[in-house]
N, C-alpha and C positions, 0 to 999 in steps of 0.2 A: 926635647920639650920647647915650645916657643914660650919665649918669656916677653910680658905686656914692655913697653915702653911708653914715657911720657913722651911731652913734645919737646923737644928741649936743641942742640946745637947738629949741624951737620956731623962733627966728630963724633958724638955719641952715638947717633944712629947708624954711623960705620961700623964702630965698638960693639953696638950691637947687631948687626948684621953677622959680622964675623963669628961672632961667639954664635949665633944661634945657626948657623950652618958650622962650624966645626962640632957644636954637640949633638946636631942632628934634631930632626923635627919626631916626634912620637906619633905613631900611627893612631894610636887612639885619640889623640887630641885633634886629628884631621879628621876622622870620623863622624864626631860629635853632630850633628845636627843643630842648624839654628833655631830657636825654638820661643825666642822673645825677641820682637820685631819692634821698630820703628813705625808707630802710624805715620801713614801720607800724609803731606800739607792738605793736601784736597779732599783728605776726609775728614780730618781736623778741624779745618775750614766750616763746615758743615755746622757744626755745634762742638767748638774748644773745651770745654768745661766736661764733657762727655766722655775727651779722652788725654785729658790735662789733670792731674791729680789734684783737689781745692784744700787739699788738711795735710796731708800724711805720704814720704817721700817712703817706697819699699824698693831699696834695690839701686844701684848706681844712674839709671838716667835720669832721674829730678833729685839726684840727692844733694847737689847744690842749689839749687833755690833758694834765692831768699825769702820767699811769700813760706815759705813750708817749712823755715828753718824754727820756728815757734816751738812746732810738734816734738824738736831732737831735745829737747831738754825732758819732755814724757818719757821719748822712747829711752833716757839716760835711766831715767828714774826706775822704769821699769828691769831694764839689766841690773842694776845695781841692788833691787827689791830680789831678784832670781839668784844673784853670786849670792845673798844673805841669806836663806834659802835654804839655798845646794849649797852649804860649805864647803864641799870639795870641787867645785867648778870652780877654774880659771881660765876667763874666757883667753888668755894670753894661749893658751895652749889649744886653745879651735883656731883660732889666728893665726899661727905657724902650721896648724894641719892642712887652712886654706891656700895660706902660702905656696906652699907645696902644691896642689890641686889648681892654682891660678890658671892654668893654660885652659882646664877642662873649661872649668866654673867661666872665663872667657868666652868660651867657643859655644856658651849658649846666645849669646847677644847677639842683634843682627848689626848696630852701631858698634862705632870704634870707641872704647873706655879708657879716658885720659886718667887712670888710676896709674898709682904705683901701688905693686901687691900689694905690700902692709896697710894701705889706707883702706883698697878694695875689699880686703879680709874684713877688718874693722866694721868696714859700712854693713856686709853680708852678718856679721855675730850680733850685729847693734840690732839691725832689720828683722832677722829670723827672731831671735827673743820676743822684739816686741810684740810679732805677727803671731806665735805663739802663744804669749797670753794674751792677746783678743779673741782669738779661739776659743781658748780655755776658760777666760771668762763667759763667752759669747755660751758655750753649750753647758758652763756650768758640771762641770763633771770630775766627780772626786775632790769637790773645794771642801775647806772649811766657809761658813760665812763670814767669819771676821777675820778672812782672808786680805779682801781687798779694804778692805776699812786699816787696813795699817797701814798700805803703802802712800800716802801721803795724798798729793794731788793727782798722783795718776791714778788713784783707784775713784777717783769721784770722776774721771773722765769715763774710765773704762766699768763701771756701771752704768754711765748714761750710756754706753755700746749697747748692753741688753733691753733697753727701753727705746720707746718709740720718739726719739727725740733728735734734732739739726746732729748732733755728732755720731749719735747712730748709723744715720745717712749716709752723712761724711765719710765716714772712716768705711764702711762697706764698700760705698762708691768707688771711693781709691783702692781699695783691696782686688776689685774684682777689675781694676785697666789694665790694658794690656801691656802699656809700659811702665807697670808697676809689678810686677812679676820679680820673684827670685826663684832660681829652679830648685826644685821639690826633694831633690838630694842633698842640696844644703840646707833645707827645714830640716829635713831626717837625721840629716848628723848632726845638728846643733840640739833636738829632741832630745840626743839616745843620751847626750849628757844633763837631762832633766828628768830621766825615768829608771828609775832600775830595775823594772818588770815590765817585759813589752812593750819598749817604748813603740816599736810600731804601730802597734794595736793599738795604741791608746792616741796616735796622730791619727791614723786612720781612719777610726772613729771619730774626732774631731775634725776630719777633713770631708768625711762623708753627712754628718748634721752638718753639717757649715751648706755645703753645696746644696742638700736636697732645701733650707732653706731659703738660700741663694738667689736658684734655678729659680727660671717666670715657669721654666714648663713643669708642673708638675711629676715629681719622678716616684711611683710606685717602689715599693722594696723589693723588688723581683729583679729592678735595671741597677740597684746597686750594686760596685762593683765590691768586692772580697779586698781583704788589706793589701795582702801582696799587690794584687792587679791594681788596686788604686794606687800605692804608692809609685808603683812605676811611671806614671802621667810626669809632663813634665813640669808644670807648673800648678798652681791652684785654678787659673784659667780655662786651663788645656784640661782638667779632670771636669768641671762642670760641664763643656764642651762634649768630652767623651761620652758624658749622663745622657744628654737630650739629644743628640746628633746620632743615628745611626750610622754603623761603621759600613767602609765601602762592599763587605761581602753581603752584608744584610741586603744593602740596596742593588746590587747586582742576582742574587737570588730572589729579589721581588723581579726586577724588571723579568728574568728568565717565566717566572712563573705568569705574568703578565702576556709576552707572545706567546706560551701557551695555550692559557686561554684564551687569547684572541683567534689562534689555528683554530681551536673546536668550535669559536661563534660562526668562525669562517666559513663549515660546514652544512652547508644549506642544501634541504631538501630536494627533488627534483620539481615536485609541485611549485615551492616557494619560488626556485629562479622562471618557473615560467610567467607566474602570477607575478612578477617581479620586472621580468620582461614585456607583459602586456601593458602595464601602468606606466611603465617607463616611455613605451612608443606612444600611448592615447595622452601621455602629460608633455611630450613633442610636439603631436599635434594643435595642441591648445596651448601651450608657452608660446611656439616661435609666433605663432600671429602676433599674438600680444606684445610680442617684444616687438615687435615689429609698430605696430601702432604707437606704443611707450619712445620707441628712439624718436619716431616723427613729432610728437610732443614734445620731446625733452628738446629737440635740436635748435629752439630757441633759445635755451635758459645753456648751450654750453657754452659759449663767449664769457657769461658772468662764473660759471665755476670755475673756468679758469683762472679768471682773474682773481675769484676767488684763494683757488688753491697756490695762485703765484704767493701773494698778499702774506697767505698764513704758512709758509712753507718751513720756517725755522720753528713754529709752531707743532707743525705736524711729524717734522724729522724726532721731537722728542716725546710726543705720543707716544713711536712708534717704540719704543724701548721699555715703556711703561706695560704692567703684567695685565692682559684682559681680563676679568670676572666681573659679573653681576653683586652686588654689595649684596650685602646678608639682606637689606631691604626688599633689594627686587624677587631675590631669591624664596624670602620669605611668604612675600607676596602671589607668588606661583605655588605656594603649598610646601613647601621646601621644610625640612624639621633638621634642626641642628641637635649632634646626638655626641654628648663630650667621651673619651676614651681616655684609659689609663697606661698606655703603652708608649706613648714619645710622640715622635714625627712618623715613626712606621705605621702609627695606624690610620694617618691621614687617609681618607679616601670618599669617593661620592657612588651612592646607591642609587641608581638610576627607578628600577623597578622600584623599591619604597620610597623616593624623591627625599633619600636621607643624607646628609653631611657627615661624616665623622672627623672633628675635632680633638687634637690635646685639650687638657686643660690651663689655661695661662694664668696668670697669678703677675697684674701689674699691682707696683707700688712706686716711691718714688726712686726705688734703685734700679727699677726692671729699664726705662731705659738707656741709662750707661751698661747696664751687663748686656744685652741687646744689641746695641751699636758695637761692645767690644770682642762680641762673640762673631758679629759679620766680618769687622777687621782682621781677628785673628783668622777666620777661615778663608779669608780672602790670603793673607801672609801666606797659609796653609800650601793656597793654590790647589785643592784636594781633585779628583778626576768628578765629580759632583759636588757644588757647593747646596749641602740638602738645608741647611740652615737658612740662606740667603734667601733661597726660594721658600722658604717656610715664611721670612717676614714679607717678600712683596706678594704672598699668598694673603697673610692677614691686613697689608697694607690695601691690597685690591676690597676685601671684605669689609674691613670696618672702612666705610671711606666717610661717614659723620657718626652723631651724636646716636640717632636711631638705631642704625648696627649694635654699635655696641652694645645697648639695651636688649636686644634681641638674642644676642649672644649670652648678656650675663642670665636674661631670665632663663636662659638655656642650660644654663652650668658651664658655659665653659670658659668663659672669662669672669675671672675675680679680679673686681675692681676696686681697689683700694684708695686709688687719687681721687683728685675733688668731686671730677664730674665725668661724666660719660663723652663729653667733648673731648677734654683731655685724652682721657685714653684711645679716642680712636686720632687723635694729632699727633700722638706717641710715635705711631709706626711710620709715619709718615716722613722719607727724605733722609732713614736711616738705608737704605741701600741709592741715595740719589748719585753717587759715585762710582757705583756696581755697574759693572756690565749685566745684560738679561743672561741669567743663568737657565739651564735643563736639566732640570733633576728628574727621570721618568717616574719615579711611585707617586710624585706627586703632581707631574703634567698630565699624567693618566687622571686625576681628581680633577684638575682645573678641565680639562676638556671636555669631560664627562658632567660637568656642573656647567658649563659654556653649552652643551652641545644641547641639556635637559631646558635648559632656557631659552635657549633659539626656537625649540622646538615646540615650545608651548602654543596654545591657539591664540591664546592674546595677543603676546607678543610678534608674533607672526604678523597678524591683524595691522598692530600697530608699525610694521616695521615696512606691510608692505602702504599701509597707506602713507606713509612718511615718505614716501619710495617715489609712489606713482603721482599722489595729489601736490604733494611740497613741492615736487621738483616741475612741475607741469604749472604752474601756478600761471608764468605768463599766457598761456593758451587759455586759462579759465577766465583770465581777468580781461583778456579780447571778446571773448566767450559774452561773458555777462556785462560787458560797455552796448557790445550790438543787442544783443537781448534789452536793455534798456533805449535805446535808442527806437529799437523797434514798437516798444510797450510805448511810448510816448508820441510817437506818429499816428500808433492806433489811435490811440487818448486824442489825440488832436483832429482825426478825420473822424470818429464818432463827434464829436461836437459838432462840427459843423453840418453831416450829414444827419446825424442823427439814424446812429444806429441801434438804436430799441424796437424802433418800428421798422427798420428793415428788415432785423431778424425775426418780429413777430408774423410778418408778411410771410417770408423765405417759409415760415415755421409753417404756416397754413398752408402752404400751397405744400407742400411737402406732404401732409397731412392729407389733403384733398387727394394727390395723385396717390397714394398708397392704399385709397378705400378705393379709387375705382379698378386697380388691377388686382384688388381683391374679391 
């Protein structure tokens, strides 16, 4: 078994070297997977507060702070409310069990933890109690009421937990970062010494309310997962995660069934290719001319494009990473109906023949974007063969892109908006994957295309894109165009004055008149 060391003199880390190769390393503890990560400085960077804990330290990497150090005298209060309690708990005897398990309980961290065991056990029995009854309070389940009215100042905290109030917030917010995580095997055994009937059942249960409230996406009781299955998640994180995120078989069983149906649309008539091929050659015919007259036009205005595109070129390199779609505005505006669904991210998809959307239902408040930003983080950690998450937020990042979207969305059903204003909520998604590389998730690029492809194709648009096209870009030829055209109009102007031509056209006019009656 590897055993942690602090940091401390070259001799000791010899001492311990030696010793942890003469006892030998445990295959299971090299096994373990990492499973709580370090956010990057550059996503951090981004909005700190989002993924820095502001109240409440879970788990050894903020557990020295001094900004957070306030909160250890609650979380004291709270253990010591739980030993009084459970008379037969001592937590001195989970302490020595972790002891003992220190290599595991290590080997979920992605950072090096400058614990020695006995502190780290300590921090883990302090952390799960607390995180426990916030739970317990939070879903209310099996209390008496004059429960928390006895435990002194922690219960006047951890009732304002259940109400809509700044610590409510707080202590969620911190609950659901990613580098605030303890993993879920040490809630479990710190539980089963608070329960003498099912204690898993009854975590379960409070980990599964806990989550469906949580979750921005709305999670049906269909995608809930069974106790067993839940408990096995590795973190509180990682299970919300597991709720909204379809698992990679699901989204490899869409893509298959997707070039499926694509073979059978493949399948075209004999009629269709030929009618297919007639339209093809008569829309040759009439294109290349045109393109042809359109490049002689434009070949004045390409000196300034260039310069143009030289100008904006670090401008346009970040475009290009940014997700293409039509905002719900435009969309809207082509006839487009947004149609919310109760199944996750698998039922994303665009109806082309009913010009319909189908959307999750989202559920912002003020916690939705820290669990949001820490759910792209963790799945980025993840490194997963789709990141279906990520692509889910620059999907609604592309959609709501102002105040209007949003609106369109909620009177749609599918965004519940809870923040101040409808600006807010569509600023929300904005710059939480600024970090991310462009992801391809297909159930869902199969949607963006198909909604890209329904809007290209509209006749308005079209209209507008080819006049943008041909008239903008042509502009210097029109503006030579209409200089001579006025130069000419005012030469006229000026030789009619002088010659006076009213009466020469009245003349022209007669004599025109005369010669048409006699060779009639």
């Amino acid at each position: 078994m590897i055993k942690q060391f602090n940091r401390s003199t070259g001799q000791e880390w010899v001492i311990h070297i030696k010793r942890t190769l003469d006892e030998g390393i445990d295959d299971e503890d090299v096994g373990i997977p990492v499973c709580i990560f370090s956010v990057p400085k550059a996503i951090v960077s981004t909005k700190q507060e989002a993924y820095i804990p502001q109240l409440v330290a879970i788990g050894p990497y903020h557990h020295r702070r001094v900004e957070l150090f306030e909160m250890e005298r609650y979380k004291l209060i709270e253990a010591e409310r739980v030993q009084k309690k459970y008379q037969n708990i001592r937590f001195s005897e989970i302490v020595e069990h972790f002891e003992e398990n220190d290599a595991s309980i290590r080997a979920c961290y992605h950072a090096y933890l400058d614990f020695d065991r006995e502190e780290l056990a300590w921090t883990f029995v302090i952390d799960a109690s607390f995180l426990l009854g916030c739970l317990r309070t939070f879903i209310d389940i099996n209390e008496e009421p004059s429960r928390n009215r006895s435990s002194s100042s922690l219960a006047d905290m951890v009732n304002h937990f259940t109400k809509k109030t700044v610590i409510h917030h707080a202590i969620l917010g911190d609950m659901v970062m990613l580098e605030n995580q303890i993993p879920l095997f040490v809630l479990r055994e710190v539980n089963t010494y608070f329960h003498y009937e099912n204690p898993d059942e009854a975590l379960a249960m409070m980990l599964l309310k806990f989550c469906k409230h949580a979750s921005p996406i709305k999670i049906v009781d269909g995608q809930q997962h069974v106790s067993e299955e839940c408990l096995q998640k590795k973190h509180l994180l990682d299970l919300i995660y597991c709720m909204v995120a379809p698992k990679f078989e699901d989204i490899e069983r869409e893509i298959e069934e997707s070039k499926e149906g694509k073979e059978k649309h493949e399948e075209i008539g004999c009629f269709k290719k030929t009618w297919k091929s007639i339209m093809s050659f008569l829309c040759f015919i009439i294109v290349v001319p045109l393109q042809f007259l359109i490049r002689i036009l434009k070949s004045k205005a390409v000196k300034a494009a260039e310069i143009e595109s030289v100008s904006g070129f670090n401008d346009a390199s970040l475009l290009i990473e940014e997700l293409s779609i039509p905002s719900a505005t435009k969309l809207s505006g082509i006839g487009v109906k947004f149609i919310p669904t109760k199944g996750g991210l698998k039922t994303i998809r665009f109806d082309k023949p009913r010009g319909a959307f189908y959307l999750p239902v989202v559920n912002l408040d003020d916690n939705s974007e820290v669990l949001l930003r820490n759910l792209v983080a963790y799945e980025a950690s993840l490194a997963p063969e789709c990141t279906v998450f990520t692509r889910y937020v620059e999907l609604m990042s592309g959609i709501l892109d102002k105040k209007e979207d949003v609106k369109i969305l909620r009177d749609s059903g599918i965004v519940l908006n809870r923040l101040k204003s409808d600006e807010e909520a569509a600023n929300l998604w904005h710059g939480i994957t600024k970090c991310m590389k462009l992801t391809k998730v297909p159930i869902l690029d199969k949607a963006i295309e198909e909604a890209n492809s329904y809007y290209s194709n509209y006749w308005k648009v079209r209209m507008s894109k080819s006049f943008k096209k041909y008239v903008y870009s042509s502009w210097p030829v029109l503006a030579f165009l209409a200089a001579n055209l006025l130069i000419l109009l005012s030469a006229l102007e000026a030789f009619c004055s002088v010659f006076g031509c009213s009466k020469w056209e009245a003349n022209h006019s007669a004599d025109n008149l005369a010669r048409l009656w006699r060779t009639s």
